[in-house]
C-alpha positions in Angstrom: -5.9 -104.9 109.6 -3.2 -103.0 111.4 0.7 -103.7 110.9 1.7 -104.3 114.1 -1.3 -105.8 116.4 -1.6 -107.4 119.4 -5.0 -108.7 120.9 -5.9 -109.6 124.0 -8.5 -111.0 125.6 -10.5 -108.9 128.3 -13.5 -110.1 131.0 -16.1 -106.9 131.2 -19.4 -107.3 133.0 -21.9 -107.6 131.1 -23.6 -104.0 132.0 -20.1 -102.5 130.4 -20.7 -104.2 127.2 -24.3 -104.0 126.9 -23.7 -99.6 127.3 -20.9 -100.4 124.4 -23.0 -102.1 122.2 -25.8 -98.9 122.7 -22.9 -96.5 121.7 -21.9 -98.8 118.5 -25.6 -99.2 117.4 -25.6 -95.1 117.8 -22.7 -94.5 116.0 -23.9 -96.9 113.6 -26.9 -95.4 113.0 -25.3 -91.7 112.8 -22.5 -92.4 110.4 -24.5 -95.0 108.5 -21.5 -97.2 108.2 -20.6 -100.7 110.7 -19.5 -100.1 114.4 -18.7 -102.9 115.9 -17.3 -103.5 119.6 -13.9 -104.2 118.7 -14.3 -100.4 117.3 -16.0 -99.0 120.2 -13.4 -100.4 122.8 -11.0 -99.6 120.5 -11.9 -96.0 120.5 -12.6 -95.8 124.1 -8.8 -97.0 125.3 -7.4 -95.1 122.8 -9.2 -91.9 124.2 -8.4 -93.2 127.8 -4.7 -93.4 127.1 -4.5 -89.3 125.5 -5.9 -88.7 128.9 -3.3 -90.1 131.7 -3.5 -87.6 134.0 -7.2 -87.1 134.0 -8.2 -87.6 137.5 -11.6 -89.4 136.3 -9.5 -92.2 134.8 -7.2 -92.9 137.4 -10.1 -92.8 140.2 -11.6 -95.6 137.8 -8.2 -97.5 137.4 -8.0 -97.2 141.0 -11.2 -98.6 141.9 -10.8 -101.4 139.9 -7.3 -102.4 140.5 -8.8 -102.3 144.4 -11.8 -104.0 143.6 -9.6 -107.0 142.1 -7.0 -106.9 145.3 -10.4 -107.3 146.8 -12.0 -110.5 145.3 -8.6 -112.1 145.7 -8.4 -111.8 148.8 -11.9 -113.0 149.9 -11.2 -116.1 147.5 -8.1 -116.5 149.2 -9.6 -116.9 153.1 -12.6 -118.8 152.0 -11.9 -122.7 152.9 -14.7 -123.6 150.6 -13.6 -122.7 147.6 -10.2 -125.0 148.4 -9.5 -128.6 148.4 -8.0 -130.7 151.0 -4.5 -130.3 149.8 -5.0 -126.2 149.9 -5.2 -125.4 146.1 -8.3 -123.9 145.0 -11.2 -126.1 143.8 -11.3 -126.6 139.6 -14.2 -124.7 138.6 -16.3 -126.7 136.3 -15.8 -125.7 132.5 -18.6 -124.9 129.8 -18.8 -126.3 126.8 -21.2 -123.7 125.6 -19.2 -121.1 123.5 -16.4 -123.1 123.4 -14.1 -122.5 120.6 -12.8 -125.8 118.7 -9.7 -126.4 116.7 -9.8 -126.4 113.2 
């Protein structure tokens, strides 16, 4: 689609994605053509990034980037999410959604 791409893979919660998927059906629905989510996040970083000194932004990049630090560190001093040898336990993988080799 583009000439020089990269993609990426990102983990939202769910409530982020749901509100995306309201503003692609609106859009949608307004211009009478396909929005997809791959548009709308599109769209959305795109606008982000013109905007790096908007203090909005950087309040949300910095409550996220804290929020991380956060959930690493808790997972980090709870002995019951490691083993005996101190690595963390494997989590158990789904099969459901799985993508298989072609």
């Amino acid at each position: 689609m583009f000439a020089d791409e990269a993609r990426v893979l990102m983990v939202l919660p769910r409530d982020l994605v749901d509100r995306a998927r309201g503003l692609a059906g609106r859009a949608t629905m307004s211009m009478k053509l396909p929005v997809s989510l791959q548009i709308v996040f599109r769209a959305l970083i795109e606008e982000g990034l013109k905007r790096p000194t908007d203090p909005a932004l950087l309040a949300n990049v910095t409550r996220q980037a804290e929020t991380v630090r956060r959930i690493r560190s808790e997972s980090r001093r709870r002995p019951e999410l490691r083993t005996t040898d101190g690595n963390r336990a494997p989590r158990p993988r789904s099969t459901a959604g799985s993508r298989r080799s072609p």
